[in-house]
C-alpha positions in Angstrom: 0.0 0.0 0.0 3.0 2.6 0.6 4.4 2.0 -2.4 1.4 2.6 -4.1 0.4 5.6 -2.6 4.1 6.8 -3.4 3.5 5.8 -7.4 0.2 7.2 -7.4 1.9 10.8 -5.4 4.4 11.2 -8.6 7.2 9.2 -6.5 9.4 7.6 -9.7 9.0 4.4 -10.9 12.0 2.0 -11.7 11.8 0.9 -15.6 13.5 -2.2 -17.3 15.5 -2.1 -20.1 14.2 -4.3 -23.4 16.1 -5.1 -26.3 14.1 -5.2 -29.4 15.7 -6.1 -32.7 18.9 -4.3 -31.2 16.7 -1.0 -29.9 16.8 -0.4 -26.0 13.6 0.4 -24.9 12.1 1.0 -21.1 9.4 -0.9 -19.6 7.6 1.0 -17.5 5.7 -1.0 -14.0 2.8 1.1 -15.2 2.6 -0.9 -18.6 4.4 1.3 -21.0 7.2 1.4 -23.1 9.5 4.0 -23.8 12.1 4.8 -26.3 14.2 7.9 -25.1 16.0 8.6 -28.1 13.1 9.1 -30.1 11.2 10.7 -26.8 8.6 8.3 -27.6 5.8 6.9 -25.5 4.0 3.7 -26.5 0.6 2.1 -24.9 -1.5 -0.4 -26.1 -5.2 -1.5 -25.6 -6.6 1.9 -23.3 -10.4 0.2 -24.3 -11.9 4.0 -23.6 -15.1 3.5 -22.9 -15.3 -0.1 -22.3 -17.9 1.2 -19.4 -20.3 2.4 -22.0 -20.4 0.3 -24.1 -21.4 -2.8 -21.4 -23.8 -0.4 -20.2 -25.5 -0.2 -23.7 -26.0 -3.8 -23.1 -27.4 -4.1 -20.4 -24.4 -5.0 -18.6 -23.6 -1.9 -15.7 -20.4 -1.5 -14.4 -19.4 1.6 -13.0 -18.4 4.3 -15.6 -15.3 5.4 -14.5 -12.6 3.8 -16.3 -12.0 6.5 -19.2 -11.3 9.2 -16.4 -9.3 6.4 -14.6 -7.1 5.4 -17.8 -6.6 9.0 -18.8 -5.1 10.2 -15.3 -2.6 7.7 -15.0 -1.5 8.4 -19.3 -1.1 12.0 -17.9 0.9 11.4 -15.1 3.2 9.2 -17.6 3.0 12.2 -20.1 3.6 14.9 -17.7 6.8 12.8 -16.1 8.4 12.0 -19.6 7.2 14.6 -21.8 7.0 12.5 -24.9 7.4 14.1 -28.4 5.5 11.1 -29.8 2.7 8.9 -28.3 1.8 5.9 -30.0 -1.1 4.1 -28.8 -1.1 0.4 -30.3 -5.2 0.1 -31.7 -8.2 -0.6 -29.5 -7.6 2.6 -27.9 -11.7 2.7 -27.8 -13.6 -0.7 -26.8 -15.6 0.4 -30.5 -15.7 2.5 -33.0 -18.3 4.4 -31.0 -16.4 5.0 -28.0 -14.8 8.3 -29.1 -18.5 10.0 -29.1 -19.4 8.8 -26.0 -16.3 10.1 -24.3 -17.4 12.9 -21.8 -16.8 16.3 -22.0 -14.4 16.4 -19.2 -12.6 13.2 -20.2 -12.7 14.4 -24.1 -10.7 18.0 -23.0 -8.2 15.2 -20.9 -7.2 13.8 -23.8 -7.4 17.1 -26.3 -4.6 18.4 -23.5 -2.5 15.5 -23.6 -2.3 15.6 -27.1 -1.4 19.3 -27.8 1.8 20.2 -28.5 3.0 16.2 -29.6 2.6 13.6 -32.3 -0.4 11.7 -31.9 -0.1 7.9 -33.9 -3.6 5.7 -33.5 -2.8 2.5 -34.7 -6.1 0.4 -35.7 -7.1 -2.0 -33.6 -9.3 -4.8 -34.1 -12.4 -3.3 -31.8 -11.7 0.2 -33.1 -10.8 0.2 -36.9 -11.5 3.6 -38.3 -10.0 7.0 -37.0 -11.7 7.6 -33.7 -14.4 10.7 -34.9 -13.7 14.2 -33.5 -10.4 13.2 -32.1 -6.7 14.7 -33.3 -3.9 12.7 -34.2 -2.6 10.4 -37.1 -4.7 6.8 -38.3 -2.4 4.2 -39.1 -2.5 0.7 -39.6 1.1 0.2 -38.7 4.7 2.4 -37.9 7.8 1.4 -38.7 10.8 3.6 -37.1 13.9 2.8 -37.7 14.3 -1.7 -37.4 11.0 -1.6 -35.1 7.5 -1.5 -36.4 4.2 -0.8 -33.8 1.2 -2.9 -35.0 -2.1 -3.6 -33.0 -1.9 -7.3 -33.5 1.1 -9.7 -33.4 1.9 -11.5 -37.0 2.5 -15.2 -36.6 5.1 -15.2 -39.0 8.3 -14.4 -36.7 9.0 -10.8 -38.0 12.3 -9.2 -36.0 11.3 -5.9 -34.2 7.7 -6.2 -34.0 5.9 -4.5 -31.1 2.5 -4.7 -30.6 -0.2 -5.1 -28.2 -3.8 -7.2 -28.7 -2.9 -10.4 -26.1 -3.2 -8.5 -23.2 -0.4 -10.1 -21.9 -0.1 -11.4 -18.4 2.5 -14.1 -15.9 1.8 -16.2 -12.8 5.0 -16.8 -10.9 4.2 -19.4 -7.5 6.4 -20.4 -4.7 6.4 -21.0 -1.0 2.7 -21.8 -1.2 2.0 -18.5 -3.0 1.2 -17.0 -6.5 1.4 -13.9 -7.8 -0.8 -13.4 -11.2 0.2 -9.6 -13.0 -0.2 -8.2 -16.5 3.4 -7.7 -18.3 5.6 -7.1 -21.1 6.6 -10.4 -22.8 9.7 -10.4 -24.9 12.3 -13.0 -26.8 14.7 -10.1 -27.9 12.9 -9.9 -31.4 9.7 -8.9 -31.2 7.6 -7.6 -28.0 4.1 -7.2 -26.6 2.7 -5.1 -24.5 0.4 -5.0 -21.6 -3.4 -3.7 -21.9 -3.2 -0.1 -20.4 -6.8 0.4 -19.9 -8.4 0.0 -16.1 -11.0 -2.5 -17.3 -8.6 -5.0 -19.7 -7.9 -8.1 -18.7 -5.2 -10.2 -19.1 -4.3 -13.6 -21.0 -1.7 -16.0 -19.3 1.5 -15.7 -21.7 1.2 -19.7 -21.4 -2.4 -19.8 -23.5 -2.0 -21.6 -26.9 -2.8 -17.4 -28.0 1.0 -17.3 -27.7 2.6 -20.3 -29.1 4.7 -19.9 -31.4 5.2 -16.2 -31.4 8.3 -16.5 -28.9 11.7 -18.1 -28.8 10.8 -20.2 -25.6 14.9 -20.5 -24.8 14.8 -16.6 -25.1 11.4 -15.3 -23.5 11.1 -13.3 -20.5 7.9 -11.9 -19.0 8.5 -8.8 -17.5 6.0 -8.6 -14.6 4.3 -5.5 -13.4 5.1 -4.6 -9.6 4.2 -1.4 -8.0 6.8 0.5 -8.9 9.6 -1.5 -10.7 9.5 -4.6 -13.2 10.2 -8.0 -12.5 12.0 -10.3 -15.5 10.5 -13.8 -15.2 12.2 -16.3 -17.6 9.9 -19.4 -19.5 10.5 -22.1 -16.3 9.4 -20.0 -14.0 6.2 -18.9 -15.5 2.8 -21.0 -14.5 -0.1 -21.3 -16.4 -3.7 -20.0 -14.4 
């Protein structure tokens, strides 16, 4: 609980550093990645509006998890000042979700924005350009010998980074596990964890993952409160 509360006050999280197809990257406890040389800021799978979008269902959950998502992007933003953000496709749950974003949470994210690069990379729930919103639609970015997509290929392809899995490890021991959401990584190509407060996560040992990884060469790189914890393939437990 301390250390939360001392995350949550602005106290600095400890990041990781990821090779990717020979780039050195951060992994950030709070599920991002960043690439300082390009002072660029990648997320994956915010789901905005997730809330809403159960609710025009019929299924109610408490509508709280755009405002939720967006303050802790803005405490990332404000700390490391990005030139680019990248967000990695099902930034909204649908294609609806940017017109159902609030007024409050829509000037949130109109704030964050100003002043930087904006990439939306189509995601399988969301698409098309997210209506009303600034910032650039792609369906993939390639920088340099890395290139962001929403969903891992299955064809091996050297310095992919994407998101879609919703990543997650279970570690046990002493008659105790621990399940989190992480990074997982063979050197190659990378995936990240869902951002948003309402994503789940999938066990990095679900048949969803075989075959994407070097087993000899994974790690899953778990999310603690405030630093990251490398977890290497006999270690990891399935749910």
């Amino acid at each position: 609980m301390k250390a939360e509360a001392a995350r949550l006050a602005g106290h600095p999280t400890e990041p990781v550093l990821v090779a990717v197809a020979g780039v050195v990257l951060e992994a950030f406890p709070e599920g991002v990645l960043w690439w300082a040389d390009q002072r660029l800021l990648v997320v994956a799978d915010l789901h905005l509006e997730k809330g809403s979008a159960f609710a025009r269902r019929g299924q109610l959950l408490p509508p709280y998890d755009t405002a939720a998502t967006l303050a802790r992007l803005e405490r990332l933003v404000t700390r490391l000042e990005p030139a680019v953000v990248v967000s990695l496709g099902d930034s909204f749950h649908d294609d609806g979700g940017a017109a159902r974003l609030s007024r409050r949470d829509r000037a949130v994210l109109s704030a964050l924005q100003t002043g930087r690069e904006w990439i939306w990379i189509a995601g399988n729930h969301d698409p098309a350009a997210p209506a009303g919103l600034e910032g650039t639609h792609l369906d993939a970015l390639a920088i340099g010998a890395v290139r962001f997509v929403h969903e891992p290929g299955l064809m091996a392809t050297s310095g992919e980074i994407a998101g879609h899995l919703h990543p997650a490890a279970r570690v046990a021991g002493r008659g105790r596990s621990v399940r989190r959401r992480c990074f997982v990584s063979d050197g190659e190509r990378l995936v990240l964890p869902a951002f948003g407060a309402y994503a789940g996560g999938l066990n990095v040992m679900d048949q969803a993952f075989a075959g994407l990884f070097a087993t000899r060469s994974l790690r899953a790189f778990m999310l603690g409160e405030d630093r990251v914890y490398a977890v290497g393939p006999k270690a990891l437990r399935p749910d």
